[in-house]
C-alpha positions as CSV (number, residue, x, y, z in Angstrom):
1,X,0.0,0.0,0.0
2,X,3.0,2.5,1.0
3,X,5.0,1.6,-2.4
4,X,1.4,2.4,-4.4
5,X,0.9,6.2,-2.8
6,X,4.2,6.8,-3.6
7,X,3.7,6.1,-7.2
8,X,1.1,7.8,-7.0
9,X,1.8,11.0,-9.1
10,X,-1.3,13.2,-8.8
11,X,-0.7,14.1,-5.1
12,X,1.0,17.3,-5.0
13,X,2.7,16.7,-1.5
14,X,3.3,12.6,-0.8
15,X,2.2,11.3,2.3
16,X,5.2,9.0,3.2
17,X,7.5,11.9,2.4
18,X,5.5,13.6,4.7
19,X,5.3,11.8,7.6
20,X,9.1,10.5,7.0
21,X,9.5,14.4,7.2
22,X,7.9,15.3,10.3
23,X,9.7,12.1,12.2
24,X,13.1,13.6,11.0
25,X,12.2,17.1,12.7
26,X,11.0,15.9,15.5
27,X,13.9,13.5,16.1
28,X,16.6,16.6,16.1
29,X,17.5,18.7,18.7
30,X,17.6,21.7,17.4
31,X,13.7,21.3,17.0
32,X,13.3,22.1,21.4
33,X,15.6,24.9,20.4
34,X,13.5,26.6,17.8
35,X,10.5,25.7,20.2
36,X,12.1,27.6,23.0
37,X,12.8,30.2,21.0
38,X,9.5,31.2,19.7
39,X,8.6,31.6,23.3
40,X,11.2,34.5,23.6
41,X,8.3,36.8,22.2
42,X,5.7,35.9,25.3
43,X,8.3,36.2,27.3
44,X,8.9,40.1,26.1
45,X,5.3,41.0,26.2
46,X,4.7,39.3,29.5
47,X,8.0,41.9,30.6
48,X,6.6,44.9,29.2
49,X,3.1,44.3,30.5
50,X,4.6,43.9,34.4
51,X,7.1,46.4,33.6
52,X,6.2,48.9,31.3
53,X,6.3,53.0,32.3
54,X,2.6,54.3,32.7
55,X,3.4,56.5,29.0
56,X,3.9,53.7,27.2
57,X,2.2,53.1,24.1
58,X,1.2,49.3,23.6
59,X,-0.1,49.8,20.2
60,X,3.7,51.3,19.2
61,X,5.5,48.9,21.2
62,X,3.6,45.8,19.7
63,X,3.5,47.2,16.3
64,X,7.1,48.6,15.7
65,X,9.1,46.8,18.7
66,X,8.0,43.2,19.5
67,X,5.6,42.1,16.3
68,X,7.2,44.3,13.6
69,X,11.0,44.0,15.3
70,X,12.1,40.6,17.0
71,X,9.7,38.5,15.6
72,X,9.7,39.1,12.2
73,X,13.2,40.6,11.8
74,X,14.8,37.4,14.0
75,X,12.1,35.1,15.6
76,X,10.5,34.4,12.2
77,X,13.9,33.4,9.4
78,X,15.3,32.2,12.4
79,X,12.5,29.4,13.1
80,X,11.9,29.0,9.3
81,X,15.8,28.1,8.3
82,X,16.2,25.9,10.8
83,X,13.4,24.0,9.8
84,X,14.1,24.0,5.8
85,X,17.5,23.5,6.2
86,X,16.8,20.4,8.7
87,X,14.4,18.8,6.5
88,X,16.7,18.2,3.6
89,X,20.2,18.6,6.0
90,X,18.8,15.3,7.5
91,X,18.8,13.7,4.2
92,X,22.5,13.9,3.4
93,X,23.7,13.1,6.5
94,X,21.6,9.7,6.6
95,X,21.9,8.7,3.2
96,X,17.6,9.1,3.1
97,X,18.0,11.5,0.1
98,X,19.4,8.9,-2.3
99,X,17.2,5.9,-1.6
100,X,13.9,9.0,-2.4
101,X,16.2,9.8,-5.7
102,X,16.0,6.2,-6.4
103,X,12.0,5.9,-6.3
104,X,9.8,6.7,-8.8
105,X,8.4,9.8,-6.7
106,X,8.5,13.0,-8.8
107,X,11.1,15.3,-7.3
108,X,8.7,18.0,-7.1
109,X,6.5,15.6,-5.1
110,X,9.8,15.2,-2.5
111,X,10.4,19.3,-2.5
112,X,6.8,20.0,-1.8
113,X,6.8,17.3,0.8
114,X,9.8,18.9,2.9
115,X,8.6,22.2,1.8
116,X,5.2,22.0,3.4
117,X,6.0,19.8,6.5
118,X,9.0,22.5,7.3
119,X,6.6,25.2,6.6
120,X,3.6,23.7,9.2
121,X,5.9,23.1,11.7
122,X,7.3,26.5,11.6
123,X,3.8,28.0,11.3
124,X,2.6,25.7,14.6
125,X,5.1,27.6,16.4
126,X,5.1,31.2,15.2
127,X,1.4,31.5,15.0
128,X,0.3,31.2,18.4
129,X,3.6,33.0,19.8
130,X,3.1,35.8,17.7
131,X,-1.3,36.0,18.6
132,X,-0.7,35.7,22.1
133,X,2.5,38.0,22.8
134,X,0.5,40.5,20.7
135,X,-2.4,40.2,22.6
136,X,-0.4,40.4,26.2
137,X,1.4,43.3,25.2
138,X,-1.3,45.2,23.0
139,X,-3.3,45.8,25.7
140,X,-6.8,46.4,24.5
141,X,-5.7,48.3,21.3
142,X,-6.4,47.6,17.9
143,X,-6.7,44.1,17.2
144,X,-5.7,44.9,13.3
145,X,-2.2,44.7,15.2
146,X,-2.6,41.4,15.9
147,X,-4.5,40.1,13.4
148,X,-2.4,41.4,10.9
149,X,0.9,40.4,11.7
150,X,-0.5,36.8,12.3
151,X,-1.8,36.4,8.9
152,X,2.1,38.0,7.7
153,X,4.1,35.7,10.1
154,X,2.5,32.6,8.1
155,X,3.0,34.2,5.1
156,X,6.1,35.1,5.7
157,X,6.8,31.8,6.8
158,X,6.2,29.9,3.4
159,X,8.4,32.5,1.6
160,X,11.5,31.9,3.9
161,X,10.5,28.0,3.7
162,X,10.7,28.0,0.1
163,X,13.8,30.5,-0.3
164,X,15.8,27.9,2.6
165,X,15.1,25.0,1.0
166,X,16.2,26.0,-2.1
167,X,19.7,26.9,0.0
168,X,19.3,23.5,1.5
169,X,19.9,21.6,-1.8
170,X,21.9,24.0,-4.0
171,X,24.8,24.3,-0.7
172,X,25.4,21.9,2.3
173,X,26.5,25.5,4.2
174,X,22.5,26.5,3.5
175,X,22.6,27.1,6.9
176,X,25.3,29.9,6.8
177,X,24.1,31.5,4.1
178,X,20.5,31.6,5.5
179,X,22.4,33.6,8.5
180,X,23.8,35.8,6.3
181,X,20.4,36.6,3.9
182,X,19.0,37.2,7.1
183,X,21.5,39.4,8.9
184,X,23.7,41.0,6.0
185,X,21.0,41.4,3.8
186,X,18.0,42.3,4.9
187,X,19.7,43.8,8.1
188,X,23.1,45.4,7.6
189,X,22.3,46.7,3.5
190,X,18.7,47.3,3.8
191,X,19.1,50.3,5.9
192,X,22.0,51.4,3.8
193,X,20.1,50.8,-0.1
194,X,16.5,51.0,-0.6
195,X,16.0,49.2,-3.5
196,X,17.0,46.1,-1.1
197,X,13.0,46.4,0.1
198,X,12.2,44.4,-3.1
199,X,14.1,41.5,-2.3
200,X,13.4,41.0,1.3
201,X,11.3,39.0,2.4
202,X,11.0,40.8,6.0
203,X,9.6,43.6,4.0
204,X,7.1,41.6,2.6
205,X,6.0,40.2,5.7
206,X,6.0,43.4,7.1
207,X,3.9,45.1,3.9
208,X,1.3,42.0,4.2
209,X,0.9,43.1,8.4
210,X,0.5,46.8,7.5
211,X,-2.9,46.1,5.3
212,X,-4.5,45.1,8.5
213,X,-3.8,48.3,10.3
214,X,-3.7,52.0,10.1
215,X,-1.6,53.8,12.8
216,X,0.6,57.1,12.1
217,X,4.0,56.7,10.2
218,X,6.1,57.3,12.9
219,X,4.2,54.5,14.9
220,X,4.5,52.1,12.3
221,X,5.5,52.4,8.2
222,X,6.2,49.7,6.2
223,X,8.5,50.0,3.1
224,X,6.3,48.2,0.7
225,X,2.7,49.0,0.4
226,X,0.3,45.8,0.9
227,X,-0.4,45.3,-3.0
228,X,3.3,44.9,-3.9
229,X,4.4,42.8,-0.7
230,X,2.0,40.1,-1.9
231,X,2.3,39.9,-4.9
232,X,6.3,39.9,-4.6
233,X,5.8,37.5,-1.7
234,X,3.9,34.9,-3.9
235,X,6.5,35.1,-6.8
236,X,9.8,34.4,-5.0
237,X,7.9,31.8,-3.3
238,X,7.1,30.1,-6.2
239,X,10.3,31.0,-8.0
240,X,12.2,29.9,-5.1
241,X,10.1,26.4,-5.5
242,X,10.8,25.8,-9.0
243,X,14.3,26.3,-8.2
244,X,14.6,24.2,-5.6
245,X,13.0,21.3,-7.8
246,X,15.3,21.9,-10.6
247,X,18.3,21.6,-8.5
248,X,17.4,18.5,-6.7
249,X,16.8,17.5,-10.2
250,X,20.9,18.5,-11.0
251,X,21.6,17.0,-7.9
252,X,20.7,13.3,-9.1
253,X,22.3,13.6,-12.3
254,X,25.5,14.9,-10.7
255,X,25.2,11.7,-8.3
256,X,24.5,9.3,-10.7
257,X,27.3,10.5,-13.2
């Protein structure tokens, strides 16, 4: 029954390479660490709500500090690379990656597989630490806040899955170079060039949380308006997939040369 779904070739994401996926993730350490992290948010809120001076303004703190700041400039890649890169990392180390190469299972079936389940399991984890430290430290403001940057933290999530597992199969130092996308790029250089906005995936994140809200610019102002972030968030998503399939594809005819 298990060899017949995995010939199967209309299912976009295989179930055995699914659930082989998820026991992977779940079997490495570093999996409690990115589960610890994401409570580093709840933790901040939970600070600034016992803590916080009388002036303080919840909506600007949530907005531009904890929601807009350490989550999706650090919390969020962070999360998301460790997961893409583990779901294919895995693979190489064990040898698992050449026995899937061997089966008849379209390789886009085994990228959107890994793709997906690292996607999920960052999503399980972001979601609700994103809602509820937004909720603790919003304090009764708007809930467009918190809405807002949920819906763009899961977004957000799928573009840095896709973009990290593509790193995942073109390098074995994905891991690295995820670092330095996320610290170089779209930290050091985009405060330095502009034009860097269009290839960041932080600004898109931060463009899809702005449609959901309206507070003053100096309280919150995306660089990309809500229009553009999507639709820029749904091409390198899907460019960064059909990448990633065609060099898993290079990848087996290297090996079998």
């Amino acid at each position: 029954m298990a060899r017949n779904r995995v010939q199967l070739p209309g299912a976009p994401v295989n179930p055995d390479i699914a659930r082989l996926t998820v026991r992977q993730l779940l079997g490495q350490r570093r999996t409690v660490v990115v589960a610890l992290l994401a409570l580093v948010p709840v933790a901040i809120a939970l600070l600034f709500r016992l803590a916080a001076p009388a002036d303080a303004d919840p909506e600007r703190f949530t907005a531009r500090g904890l929601l807009g700041g350490i989550v999706t400039t650090t919390i969020l890649p962070l999360v998301t690379l460790v997961f893409a890169t583990g779901a294919f990392g895995q693979d190489a180390e064990d040898g698992t990656l050449v026995y899937l190469l061997a089966t008849p299972v379209p390789r886009r079936a085994i990228v959107l597989a890994r793709l997906v389940v690292a996607w999920l399991a960052a999503a399980a984890l972001l979601l609700p630490s994103a809602a509820l430290a937004g909720a603790l430290a919003l304090q009764g403001g708007d809930p467009g806040i918190v809405l807002g940057f949920a819906v763009a933290v899961v977004a957000g999530a799928f573009v840095y899955t896709a973009a990290f597992t593509w790193l995942s199969i073109a390098t074995s130092r994905a891991l690295v170079a995820g670092l330095l996308y996320v610290f170089l790029w779209e930290g050091a250089l985009s405060g330095l060039f502009g034009g860097i906005r269009f290839l960041s995936i932080r600004q898109y994140t931060a463009g899809i949380a702005g449609a959901f809200f309206d507070l003053p610019p100096a309280v919150y102002q995306p660089r990309l308006d809500p229009l553009p972030a999507v639709f820029l968030a749904a091409a390198v998503a899907a460019g960064m997939t059909i990448l990633a399939v065609r060099q898993l594809r290079r990848w087996e005819i290297g090996e079998s040369s």
